[in-house]
N, C-alpha and C positions, 0 to 999 in steps of 0.2 A: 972208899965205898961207904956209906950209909948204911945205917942199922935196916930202915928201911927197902932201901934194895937189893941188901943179903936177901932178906924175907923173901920178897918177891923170887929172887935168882934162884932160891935152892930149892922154894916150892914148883918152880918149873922144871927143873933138873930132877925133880926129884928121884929117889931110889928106895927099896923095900924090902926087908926079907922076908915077911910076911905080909900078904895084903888083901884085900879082894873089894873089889868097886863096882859100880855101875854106869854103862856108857850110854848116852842113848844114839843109834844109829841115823843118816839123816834121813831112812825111810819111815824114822819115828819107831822103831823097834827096839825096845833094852838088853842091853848084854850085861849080863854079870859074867866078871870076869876073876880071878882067881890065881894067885902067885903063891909059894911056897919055896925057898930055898933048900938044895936038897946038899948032903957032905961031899966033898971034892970037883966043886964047881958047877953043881946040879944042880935043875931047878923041875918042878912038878907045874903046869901053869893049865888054866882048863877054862871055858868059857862056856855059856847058856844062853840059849837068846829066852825071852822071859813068854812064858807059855809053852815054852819046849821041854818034851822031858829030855830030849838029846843033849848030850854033856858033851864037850867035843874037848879030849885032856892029852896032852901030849908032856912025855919025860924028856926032858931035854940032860945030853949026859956032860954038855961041856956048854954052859948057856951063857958062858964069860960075865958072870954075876958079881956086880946085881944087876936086875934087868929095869929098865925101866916101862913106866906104862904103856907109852907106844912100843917098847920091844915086846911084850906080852903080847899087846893086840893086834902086831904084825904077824904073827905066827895063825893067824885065825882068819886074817883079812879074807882069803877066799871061799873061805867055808859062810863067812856072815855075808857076803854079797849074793848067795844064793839065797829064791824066797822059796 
């Protein structure tokens, strides 16, 4: 494998124990989103659509960590498809 397609492979794969980023929805809305690794395979993970004061945060007690991005922001998916 190439030095160059590590890069690529592991930025896609990527993983976190701390993070927090911004999405943008395809209704053109922002999520920030929010990861924290928590001791014995917890995680704390919470999301904000941007104008919102509503935080939408969920503990997760066994989140099989680390999570990756789309595992975050599948935890959220039904709450952000509401307008």
């Amino acid at each position: 494998m190439s030095p160059g397609s590590y890069v690529e492979s592991s930025l896609k794969d990527r993983k976190m124990p701390d993070e927090e980023w911004i999405k943008k929805l395809p209704d053109g809305r922002k999520v920030k989103f929010f990861y924290h690794e928590l001791p014995e395979d917890g995680a704390f993970i919470t999301a904000q659509i941007q104008g919102n004061e509503v935080v939408y945060s969920v503990v997760l007690a066994r989140a099989g960590n680390p999570l990756s991005r789309e595992g975050v922001e599948s935890h959220f998916k039904g709450e952000l498809l509401k307008k």
